[in-house]
VOBA-1610 file (N, C-alpha, C; in pm, whole numbers, padded with zeros to 5 digits, always signed):
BEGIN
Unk-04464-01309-00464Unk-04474-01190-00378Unk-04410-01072-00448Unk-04504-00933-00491Unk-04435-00844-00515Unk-04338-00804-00427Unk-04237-00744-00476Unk-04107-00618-00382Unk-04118-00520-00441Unk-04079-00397-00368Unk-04085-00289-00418Unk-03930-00267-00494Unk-03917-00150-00550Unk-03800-00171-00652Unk-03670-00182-00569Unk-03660-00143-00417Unk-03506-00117-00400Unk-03581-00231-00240Unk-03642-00305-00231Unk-03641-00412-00152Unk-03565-00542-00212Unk-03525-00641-00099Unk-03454-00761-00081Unk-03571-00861-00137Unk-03514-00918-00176Unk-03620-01068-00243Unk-03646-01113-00109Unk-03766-01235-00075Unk-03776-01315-00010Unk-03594-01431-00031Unk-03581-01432+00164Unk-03476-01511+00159Unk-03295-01474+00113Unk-03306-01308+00035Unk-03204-01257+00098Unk-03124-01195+00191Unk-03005-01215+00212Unk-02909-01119+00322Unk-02927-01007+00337Unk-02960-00901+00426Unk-02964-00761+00430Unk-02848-00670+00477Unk-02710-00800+00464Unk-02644-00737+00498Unk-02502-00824+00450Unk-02357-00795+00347Unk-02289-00873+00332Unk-02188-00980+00443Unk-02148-01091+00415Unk-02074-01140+00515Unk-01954-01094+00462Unk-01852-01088+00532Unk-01712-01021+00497Unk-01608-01099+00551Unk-01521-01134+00469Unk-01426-01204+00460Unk-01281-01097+00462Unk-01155-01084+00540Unk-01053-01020+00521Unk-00960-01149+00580Unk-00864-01120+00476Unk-00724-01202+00444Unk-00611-01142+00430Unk-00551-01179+00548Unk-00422-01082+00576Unk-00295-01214+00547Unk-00283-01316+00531Unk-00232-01446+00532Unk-00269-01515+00425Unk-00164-01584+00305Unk-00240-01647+00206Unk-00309-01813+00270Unk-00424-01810+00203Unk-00473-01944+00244Unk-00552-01949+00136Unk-00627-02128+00139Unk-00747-02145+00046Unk-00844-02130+00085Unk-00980-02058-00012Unk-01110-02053+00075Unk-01212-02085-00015Unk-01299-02156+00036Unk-01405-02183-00075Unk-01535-02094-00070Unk-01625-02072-00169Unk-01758-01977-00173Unk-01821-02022-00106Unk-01843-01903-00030Unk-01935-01905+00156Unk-02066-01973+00065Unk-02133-02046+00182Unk-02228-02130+00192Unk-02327-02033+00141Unk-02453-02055+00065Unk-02544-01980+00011Unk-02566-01838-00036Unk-02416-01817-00012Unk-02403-01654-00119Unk-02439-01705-00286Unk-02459-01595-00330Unk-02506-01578-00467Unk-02433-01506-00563Unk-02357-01412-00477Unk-02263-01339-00557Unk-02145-01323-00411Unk-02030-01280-00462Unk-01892-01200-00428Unk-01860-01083-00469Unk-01815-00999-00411Unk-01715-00882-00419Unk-01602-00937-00398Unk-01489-00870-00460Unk-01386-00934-00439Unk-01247-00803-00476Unk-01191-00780-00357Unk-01114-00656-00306Unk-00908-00725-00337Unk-00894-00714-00406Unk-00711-00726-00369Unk-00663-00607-00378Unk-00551-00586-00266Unk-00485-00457-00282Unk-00337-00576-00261Unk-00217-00512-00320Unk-00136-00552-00347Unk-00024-00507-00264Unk+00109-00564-00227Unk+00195-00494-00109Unk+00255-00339-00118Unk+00236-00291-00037Unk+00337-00170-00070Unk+00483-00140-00063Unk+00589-00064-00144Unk+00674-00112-00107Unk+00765-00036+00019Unk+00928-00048+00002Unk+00947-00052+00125Unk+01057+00141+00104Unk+01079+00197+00219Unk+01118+00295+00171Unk+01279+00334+00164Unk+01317+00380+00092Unk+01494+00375+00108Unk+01539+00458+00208Unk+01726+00374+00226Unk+01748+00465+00374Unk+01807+00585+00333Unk+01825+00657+00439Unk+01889+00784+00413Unk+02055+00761+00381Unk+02067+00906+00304Unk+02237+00896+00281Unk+02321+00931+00435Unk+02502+00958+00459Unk+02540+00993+00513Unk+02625+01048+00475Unk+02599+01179+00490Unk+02784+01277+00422Unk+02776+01454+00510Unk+02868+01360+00595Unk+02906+01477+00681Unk+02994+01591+00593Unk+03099+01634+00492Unk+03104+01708+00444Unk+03033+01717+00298Unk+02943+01689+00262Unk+02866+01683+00141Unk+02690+01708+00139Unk+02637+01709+00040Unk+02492+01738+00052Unk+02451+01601+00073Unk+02348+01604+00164Unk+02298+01454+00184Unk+02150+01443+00164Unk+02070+01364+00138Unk+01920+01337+00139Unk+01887+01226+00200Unk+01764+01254+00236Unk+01691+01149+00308Unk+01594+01026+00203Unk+01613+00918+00267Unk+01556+00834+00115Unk+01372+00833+00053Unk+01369+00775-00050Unk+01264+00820-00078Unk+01126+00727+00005Unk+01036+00755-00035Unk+00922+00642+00021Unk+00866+00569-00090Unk+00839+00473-00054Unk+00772+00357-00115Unk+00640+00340-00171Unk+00618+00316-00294Unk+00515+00328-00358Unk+00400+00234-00310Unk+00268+00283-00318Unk+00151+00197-00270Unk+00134+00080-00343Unk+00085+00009-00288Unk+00021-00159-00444Unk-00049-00086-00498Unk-00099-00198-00584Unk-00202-00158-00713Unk-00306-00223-00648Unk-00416-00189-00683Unk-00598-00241-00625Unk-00650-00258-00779Unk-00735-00420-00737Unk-00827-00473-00810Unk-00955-00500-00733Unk-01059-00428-00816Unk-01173-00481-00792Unk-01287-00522-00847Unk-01370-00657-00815Unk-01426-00699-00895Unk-01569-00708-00787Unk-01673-00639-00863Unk-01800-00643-00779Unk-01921-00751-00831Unk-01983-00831-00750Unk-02043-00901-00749Unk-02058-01012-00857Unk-01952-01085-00859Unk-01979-01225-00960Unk-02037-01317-00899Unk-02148-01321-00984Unk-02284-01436-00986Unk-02186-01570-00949Unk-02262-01664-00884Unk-02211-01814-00877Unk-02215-01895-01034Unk-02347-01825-01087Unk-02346-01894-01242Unk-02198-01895-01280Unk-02158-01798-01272Unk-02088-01744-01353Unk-01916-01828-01345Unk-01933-01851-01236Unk-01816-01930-01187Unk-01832-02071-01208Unk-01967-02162-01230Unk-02019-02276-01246Unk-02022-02292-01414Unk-02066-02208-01460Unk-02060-02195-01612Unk-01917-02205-01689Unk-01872-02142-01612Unk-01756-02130-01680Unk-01608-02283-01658Unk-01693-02332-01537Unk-01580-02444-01516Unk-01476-02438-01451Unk-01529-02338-01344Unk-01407-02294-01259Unk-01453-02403-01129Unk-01388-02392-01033Unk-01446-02509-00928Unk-01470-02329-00804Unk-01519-02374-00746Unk-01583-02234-00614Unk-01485-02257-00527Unk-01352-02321-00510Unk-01253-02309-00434Unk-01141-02160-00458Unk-01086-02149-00414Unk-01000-01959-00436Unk-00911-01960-00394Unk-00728-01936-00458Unk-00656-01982-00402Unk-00622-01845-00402Unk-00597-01768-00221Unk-00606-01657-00204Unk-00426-01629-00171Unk-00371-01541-00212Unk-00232-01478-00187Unk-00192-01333-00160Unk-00137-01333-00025Unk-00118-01188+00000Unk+00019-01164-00029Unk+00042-01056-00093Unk+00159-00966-00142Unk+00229-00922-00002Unk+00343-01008+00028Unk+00449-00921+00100Unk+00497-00801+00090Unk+00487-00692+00191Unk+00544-00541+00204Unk+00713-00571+00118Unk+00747-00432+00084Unk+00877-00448+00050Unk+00967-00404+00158Unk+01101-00455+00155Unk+01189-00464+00274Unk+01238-00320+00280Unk+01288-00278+00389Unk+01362-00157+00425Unk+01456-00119+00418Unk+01506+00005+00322Unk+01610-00021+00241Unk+01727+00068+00416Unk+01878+00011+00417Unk+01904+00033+00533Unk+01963+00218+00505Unk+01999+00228+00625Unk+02061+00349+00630Unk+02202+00357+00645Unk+02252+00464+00566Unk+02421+00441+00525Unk+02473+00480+00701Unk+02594+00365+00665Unk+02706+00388+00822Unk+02816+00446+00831Unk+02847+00447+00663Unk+03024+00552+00621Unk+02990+00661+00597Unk+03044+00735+00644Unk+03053+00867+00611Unk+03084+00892+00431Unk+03001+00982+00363Unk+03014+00991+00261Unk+02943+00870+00126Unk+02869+00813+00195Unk+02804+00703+00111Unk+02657+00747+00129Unk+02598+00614+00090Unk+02416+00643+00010Unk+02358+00595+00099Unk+02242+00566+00104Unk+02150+00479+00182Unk+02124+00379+00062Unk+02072+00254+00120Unk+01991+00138+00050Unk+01878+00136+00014Unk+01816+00120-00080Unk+01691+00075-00133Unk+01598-00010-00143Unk+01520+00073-00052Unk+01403+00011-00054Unk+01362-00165-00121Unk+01316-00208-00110Unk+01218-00353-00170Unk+01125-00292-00264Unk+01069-00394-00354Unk+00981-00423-00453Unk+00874-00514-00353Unk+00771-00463-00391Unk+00656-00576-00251Unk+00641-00692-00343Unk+00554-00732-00310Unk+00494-00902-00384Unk+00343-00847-00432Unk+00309-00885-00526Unk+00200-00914-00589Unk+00096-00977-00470Unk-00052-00934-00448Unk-00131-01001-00432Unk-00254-01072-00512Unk-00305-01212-00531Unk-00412-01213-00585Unk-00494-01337-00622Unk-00588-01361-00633Unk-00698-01431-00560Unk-00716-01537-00720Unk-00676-01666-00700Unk-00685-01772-00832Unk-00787-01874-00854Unk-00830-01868-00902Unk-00936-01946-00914Unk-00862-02100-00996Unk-00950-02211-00944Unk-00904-02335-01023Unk-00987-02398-01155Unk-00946-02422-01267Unk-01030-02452-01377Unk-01064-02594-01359Unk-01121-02664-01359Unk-01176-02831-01370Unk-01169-02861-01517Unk-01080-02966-01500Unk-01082-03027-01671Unk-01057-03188-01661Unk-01137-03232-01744Unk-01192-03373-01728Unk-01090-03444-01828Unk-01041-03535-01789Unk-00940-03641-01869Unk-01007-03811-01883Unk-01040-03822-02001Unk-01128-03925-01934Unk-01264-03901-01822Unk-01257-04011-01818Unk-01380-04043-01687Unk-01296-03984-01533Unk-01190-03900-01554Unk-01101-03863-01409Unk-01105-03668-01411Unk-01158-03610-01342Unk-01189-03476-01332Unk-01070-03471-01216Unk-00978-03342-01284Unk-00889-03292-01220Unk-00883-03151-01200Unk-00843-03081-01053Unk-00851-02960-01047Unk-00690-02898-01081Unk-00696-02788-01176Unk-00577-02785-01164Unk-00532-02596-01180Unk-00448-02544-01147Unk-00474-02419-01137Unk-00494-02348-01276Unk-00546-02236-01244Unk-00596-02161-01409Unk-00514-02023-01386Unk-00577-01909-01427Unk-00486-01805-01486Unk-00516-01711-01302Unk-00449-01621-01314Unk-00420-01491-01208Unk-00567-01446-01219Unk-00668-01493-01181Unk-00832-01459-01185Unk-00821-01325-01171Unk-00839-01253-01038Unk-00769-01134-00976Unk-00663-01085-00956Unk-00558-00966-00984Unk-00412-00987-00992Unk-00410-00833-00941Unk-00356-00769-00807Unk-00284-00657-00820Unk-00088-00638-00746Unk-00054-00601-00826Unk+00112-00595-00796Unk+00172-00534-00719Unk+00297-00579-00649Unk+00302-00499-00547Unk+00370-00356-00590Unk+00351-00265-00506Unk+00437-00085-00506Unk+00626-00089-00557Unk+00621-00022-00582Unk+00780-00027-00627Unk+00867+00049-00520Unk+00955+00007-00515Unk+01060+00096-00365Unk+01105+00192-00397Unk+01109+00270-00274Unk+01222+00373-00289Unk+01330+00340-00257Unk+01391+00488-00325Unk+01507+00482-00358Unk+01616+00522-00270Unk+01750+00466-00210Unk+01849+00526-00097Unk+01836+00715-00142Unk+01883+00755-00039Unk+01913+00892-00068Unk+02070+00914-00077Unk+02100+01018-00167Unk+02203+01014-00236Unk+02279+01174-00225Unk+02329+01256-00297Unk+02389+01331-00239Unk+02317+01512-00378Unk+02202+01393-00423Unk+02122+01479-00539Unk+01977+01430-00519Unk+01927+01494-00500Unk+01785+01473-00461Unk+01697+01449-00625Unk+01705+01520-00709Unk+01658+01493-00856Unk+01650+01397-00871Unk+01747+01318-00903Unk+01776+01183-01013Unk+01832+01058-00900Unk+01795+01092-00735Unk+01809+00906-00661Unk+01663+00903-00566Unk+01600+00988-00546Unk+01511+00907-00431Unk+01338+00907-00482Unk+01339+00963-00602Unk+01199+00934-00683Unk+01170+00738-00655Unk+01082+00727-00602Unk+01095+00586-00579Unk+00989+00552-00737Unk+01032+00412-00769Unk+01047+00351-00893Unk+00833+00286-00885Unk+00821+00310-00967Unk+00673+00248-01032Unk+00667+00132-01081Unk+00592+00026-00996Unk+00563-00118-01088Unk+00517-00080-01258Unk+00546-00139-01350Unk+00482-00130-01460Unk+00307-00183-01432Unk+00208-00083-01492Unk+00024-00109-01421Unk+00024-00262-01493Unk-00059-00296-01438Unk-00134-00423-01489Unk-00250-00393-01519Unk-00319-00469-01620Unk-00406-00444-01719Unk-00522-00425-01599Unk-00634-00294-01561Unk-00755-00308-01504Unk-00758-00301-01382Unk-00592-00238-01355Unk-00586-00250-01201Unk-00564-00109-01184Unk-00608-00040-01028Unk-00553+00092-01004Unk-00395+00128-00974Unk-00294+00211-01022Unk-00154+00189-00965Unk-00153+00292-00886Unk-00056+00207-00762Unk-00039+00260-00643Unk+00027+00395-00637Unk+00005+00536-00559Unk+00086+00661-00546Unk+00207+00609-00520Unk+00299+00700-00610Unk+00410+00720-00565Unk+00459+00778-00418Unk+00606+00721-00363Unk+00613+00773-00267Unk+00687+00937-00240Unk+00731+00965-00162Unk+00754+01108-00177Unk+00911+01152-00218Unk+00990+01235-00247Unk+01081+01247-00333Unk+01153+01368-00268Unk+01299+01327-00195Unk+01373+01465-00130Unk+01363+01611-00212Unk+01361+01683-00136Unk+01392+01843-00187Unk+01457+01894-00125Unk+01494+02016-00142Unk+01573+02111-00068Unk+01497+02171+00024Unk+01396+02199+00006Unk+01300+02280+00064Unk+01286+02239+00230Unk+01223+02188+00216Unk+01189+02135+00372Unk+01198+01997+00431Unk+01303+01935+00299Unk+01367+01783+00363Unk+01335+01685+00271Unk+01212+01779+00169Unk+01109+01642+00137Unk+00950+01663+00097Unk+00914+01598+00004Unk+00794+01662-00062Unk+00664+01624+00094Unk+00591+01713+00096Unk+00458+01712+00230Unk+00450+01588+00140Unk+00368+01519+00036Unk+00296+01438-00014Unk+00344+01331-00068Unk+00354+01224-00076Unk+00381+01081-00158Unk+00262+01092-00272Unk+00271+01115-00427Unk+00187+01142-00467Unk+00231+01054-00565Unk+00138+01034-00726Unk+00202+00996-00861Unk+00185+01153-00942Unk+00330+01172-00974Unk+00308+01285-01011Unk+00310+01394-00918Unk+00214+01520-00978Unk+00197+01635-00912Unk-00008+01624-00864Unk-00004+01526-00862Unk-00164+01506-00842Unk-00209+01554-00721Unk-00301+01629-00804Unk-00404+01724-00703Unk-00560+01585-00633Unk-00610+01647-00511Unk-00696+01579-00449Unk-00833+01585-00581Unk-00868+01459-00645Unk-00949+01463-00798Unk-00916+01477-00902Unk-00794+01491-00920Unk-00687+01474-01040Unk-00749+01364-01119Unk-00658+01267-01080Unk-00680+01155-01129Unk-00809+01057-01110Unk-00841+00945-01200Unk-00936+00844-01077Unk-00890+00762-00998Unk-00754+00703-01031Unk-00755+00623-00924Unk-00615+00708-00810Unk-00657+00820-00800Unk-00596+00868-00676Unk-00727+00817-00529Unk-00836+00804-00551Unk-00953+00749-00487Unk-00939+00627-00452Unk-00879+00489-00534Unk-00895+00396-00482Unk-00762+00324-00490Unk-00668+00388-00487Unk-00510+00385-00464Unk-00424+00363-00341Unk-00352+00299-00284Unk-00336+00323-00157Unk-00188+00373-00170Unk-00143+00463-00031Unk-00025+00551-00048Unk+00092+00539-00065Unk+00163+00603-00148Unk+00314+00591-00106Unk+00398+00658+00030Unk+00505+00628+00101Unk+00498+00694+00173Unk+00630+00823+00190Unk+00599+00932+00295Unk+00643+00996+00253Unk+00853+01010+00241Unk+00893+01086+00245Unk+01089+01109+00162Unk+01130+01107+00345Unk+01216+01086+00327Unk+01324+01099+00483Unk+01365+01260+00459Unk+01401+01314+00551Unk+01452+01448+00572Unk+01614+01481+00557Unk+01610+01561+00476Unk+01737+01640+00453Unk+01871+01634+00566Unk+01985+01624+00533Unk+02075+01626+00684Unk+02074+01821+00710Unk+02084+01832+00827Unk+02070+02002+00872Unk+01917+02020+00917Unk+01823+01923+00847Unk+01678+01974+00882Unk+01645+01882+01025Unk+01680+01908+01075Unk+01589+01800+01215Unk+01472+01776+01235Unk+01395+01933+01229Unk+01281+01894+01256Unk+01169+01990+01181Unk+01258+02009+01071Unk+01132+02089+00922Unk+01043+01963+00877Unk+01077+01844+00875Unk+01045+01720+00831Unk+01077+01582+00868Unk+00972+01601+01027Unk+00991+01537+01129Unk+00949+01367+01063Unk+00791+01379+01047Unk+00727+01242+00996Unk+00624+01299+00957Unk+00637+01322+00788Unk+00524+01414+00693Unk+00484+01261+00630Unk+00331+01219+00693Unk+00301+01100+00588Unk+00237+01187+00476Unk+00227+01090+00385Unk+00140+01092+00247Unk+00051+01072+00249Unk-00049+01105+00164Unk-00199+01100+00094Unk-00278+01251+00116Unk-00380+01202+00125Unk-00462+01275+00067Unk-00472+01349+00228Unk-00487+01235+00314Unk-00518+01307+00472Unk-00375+01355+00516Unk-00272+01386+00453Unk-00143+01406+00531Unk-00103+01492+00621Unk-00223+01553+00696Unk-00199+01638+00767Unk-00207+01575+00903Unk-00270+01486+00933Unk-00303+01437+01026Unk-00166+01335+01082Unk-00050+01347+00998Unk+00051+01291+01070Unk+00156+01385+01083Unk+00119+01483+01041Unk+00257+01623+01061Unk+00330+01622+01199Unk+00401+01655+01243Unk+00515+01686+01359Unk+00564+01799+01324Unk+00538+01901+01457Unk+00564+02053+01404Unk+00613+02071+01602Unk+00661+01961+01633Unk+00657+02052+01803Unk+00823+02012+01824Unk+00876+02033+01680Unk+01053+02117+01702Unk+01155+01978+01715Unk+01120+01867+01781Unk+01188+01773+01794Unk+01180+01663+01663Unk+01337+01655+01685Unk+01333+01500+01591Unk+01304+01370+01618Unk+01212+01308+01539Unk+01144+01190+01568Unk+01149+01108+01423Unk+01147+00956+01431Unk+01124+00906+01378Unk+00983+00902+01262Unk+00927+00815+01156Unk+00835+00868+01070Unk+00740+00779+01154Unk+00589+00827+01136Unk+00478+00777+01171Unk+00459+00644+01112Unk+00418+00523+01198Unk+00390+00365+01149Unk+00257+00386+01151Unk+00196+00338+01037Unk+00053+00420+01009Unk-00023+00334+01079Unk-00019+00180+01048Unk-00095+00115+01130Unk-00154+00135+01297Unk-00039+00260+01360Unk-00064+00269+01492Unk-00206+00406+01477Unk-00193+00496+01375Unk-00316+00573+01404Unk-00389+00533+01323Unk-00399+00434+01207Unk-00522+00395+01085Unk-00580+00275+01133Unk-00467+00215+01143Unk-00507+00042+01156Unk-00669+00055+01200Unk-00670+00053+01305Unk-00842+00069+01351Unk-00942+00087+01294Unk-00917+00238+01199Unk-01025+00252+01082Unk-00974+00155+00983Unk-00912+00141+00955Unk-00885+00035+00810Unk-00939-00102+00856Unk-00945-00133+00983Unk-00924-00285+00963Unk-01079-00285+00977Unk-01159-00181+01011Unk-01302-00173+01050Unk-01394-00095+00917Unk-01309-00072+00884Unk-01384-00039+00721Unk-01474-00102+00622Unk-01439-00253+00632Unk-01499-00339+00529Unk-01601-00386+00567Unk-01601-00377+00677Unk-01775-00379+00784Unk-01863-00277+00780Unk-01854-00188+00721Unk-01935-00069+00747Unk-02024-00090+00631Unk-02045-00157+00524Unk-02098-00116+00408Unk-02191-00223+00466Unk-02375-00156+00385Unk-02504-00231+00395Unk-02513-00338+00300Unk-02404-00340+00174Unk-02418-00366+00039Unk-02325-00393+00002Unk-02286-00489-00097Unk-02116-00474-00157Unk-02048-00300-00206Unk-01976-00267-00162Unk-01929-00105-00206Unk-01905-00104-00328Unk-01924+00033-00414Unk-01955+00046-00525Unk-01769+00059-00501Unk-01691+00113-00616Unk-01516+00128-00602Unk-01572+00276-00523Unk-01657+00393-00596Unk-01616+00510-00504Unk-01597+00486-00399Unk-01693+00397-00344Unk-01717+00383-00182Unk-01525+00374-00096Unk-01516+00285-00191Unk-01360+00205-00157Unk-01258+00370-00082Unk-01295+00427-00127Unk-01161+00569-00173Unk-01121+00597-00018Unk-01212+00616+00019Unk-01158+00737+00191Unk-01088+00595+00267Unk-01037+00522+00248Unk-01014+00415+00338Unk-00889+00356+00302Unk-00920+00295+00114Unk-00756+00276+00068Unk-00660+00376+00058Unk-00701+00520+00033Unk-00592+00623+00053Unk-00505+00692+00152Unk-00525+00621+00284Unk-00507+00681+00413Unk-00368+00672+00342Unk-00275+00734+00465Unk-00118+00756+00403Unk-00048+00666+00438Unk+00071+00667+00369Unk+00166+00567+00399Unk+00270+00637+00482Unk+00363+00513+00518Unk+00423+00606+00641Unk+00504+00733+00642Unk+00540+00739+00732Unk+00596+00917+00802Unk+00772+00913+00750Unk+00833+01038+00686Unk+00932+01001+00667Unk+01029+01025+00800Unk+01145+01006+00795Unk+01214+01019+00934Unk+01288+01143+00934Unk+01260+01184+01020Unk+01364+01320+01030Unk+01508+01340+00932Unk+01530+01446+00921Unk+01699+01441+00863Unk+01799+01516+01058Unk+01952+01444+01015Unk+02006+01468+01083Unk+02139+01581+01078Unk+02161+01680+01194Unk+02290+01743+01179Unk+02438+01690+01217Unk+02501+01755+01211Unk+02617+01731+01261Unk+02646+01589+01417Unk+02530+01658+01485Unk+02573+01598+01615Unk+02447+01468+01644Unk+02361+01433+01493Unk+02222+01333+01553Unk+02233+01293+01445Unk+02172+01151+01454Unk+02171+01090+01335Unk+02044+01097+01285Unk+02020+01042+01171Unk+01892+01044+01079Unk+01771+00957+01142Unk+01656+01015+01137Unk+01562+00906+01215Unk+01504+00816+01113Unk+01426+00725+01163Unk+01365+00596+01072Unk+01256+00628+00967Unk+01215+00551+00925Unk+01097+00610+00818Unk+01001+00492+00940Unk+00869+00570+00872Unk+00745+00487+00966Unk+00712+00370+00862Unk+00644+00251+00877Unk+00559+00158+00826Unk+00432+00195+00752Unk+00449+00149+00644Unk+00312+00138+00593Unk+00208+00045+00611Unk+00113+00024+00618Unk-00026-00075+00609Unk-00058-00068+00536Unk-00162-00203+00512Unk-00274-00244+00434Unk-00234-00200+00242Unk-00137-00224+00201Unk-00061-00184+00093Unk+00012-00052+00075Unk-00002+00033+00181Unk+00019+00139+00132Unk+00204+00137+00159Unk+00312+00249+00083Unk+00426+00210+00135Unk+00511+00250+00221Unk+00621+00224+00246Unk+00695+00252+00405Unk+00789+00408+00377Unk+00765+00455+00452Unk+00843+00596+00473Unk+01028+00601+00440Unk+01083+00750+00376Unk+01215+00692+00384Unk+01309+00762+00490Unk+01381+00691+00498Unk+01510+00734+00619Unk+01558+00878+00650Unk+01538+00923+00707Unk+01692+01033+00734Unk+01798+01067+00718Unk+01883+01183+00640Unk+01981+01151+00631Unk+02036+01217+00758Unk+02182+01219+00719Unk+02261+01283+00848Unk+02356+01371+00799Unk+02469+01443+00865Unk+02565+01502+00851Unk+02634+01479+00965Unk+02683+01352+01055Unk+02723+01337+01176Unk+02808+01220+01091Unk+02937+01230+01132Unk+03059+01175+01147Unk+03038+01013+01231Unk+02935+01041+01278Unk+02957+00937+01423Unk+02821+00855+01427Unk+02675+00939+01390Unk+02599+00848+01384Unk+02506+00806+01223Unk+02471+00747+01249Unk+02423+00703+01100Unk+02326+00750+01056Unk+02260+00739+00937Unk+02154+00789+00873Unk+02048+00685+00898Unk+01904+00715+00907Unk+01778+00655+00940Unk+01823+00533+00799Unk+01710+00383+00848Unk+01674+00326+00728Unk+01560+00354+00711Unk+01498+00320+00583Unk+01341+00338+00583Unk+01243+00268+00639Unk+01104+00264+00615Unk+01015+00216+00639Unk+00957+00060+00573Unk+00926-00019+00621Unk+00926-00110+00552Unk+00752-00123+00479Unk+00736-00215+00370Unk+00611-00141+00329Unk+00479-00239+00363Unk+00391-00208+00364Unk+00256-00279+00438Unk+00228-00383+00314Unk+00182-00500+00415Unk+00160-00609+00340Unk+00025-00579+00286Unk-00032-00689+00174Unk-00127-00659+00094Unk-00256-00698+00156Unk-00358-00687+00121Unk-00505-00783+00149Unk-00631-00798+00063Unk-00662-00913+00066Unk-00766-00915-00001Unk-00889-00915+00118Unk-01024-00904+00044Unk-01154-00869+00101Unk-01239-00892+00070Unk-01283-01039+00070Unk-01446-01033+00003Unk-01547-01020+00089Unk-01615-00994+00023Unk-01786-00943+00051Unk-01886-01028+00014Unk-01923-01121+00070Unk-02030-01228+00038Unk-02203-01198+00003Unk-02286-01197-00080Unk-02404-01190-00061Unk-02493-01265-00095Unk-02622-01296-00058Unk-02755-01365-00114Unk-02860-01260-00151Unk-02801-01239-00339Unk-02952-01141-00326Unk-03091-01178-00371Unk-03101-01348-00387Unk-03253-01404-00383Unk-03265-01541-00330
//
């Protein structure tokens, strides 16, 4: 039977099955797919707490860098049969990094942030000993790493709350940095790598966020909960009060977790972009004299956790940060004959 050039063979899917893994487990290649997509995003990490120094300059801590994303589009079953791999997948999600706390003495730092966990998807090699075939594990098939933490805030905004960069792994996208105190208004608007503009880079597209710095002590509410990325406007706080940082999962989650369903086709990486970049969390207010520092928000789906608040109050403490969103993988199943 002829097809025309952009028709389905007789007997393929017109539409992928989709697999999301928020929990490591084993999974074997869905029943009569032909090919995989195959999505790891890696944990994000976690964000540092704010300092406390009622007579001194204080900062709010930094935010937590996004994971790194691997993606691999459509490997043939040959390809996995040929090679002597067995179609079983030993899938692992990258733990968020922990929340670094917020200082309680007067005149001390905040804590730092976590390092997340690596996520990534292993395939098993089959190797025959004798007449006895054994499965036994093979190399990091798919591998992306988790975000690097931020940093406590300290009593110099320059040289403590730049939160720290995993070293990249070979083929993977590395995650935005998270955002980095200033004088200015508590705290950079953006969790960025670098000074990266929206198309800067390429993998500012399929990157997921760092999140944004905790707020200055004196600022209450210049830099309420400024998340990061590319959309960071959409978590601003401008109505005067101090609040804690935005937990992203409460306004993204929905689109994120409904994202990997939308595609007719395995997604090309552009496709990937508007979805892994949403922001990571909100940083937490900074505090004066008489309030303490608010929290940093949570990150999702790799992206990383917001940082603390500092304070200038004698009496109450500085915010901790945000802790950072665990990782996930995502495959995309198809039959294209």
């Amino acid at each position: 039977m002829n097809q025309d050039f952009f028709g389905f063979p007789t007997g393929a899917w017109t539409k992928p099955q989709v697999y999301v893994f928020q929990q490591s487990v084993k999974f074997g290649w869905p029943s009569s797919a032909t090919h995989i997509s195959i999505l790891v995003i890696g944990g994000g990490g976690g964000g540092g707490g704010g300092r406390k120094g009622s007579a001194t300059t204080a900062y709010g801590g930094g935010g937590g860098c996004g994971g790194f994303v691997r993606y691999v589009r459509r490997i043939p079953f040959e390809l996995i049969t040929t090679s002597g791999l067995s179609p079983n997948m030993n899938i692992v999600i990258g733990a968020g990094g922990t929340a670094g706390s917020g200082a309680t003495t007067d005149g001390s730092n905040g804590g730092n942030g976590g390092i997340a966990g690596a996520s990534y998807v292993e395939f098993f090699v089959r190797r025959v000993s004798g007449t006895t075939e054994n499965l036994q594990q093979g190399i990091y098939f798919i591998y992306a790493q988790g975000g690097g933490a931020g940093l406590g805030g300290t009593s110099a905004a320059s040289s403590s709350t730049q939160a720290t960069v995993q070293a990249a792994s070979a083929g993977a996208f590395r995650g935005l940095t998270g955002g980095t105190s200033s004088s200015g208004f508590g705290g950079q608007v953006i969790g960025s790598y670098d000074t990266n503009l929206f198309g800067t880079h390429p993998f500012i597209f399929t990157s997921p966020a760092g999140g944004a710095c905790g707020g200055v002590k004196d600022q209450i509410y210049s830099n309420n909960a400024i998340t990061s990325a590319i959309l960071h406007t959409s978590g601003l706080h401008w109505d005067g009060s101090a609040e804690n940082g935005i937990d992203i999962q409460n306004k993204f989650g929905r689109l994120t977790d409904n994202a990997p369903f939308q595609y007719l086709q395995a997604p090309y990486l552009e496709d990937l972009s508007w979805w892994i970049t949403l922001p990571g969390g909100g940083g937490g207010a900074g505090g004066d004299a008489t309030t303490g520092g608010k929290f940093g928000g949570a990150g999702y789906c790799g992206s990383g956790g917001g940082g603390g608040g500092a304070t200038g109050s004698t009496t109450l403490n500085a915010g901790a940060g945000g802790v950072g969103g665990r990782g996930r993988v995502i495959i995309w199943a198809e039959k294209l004959w």
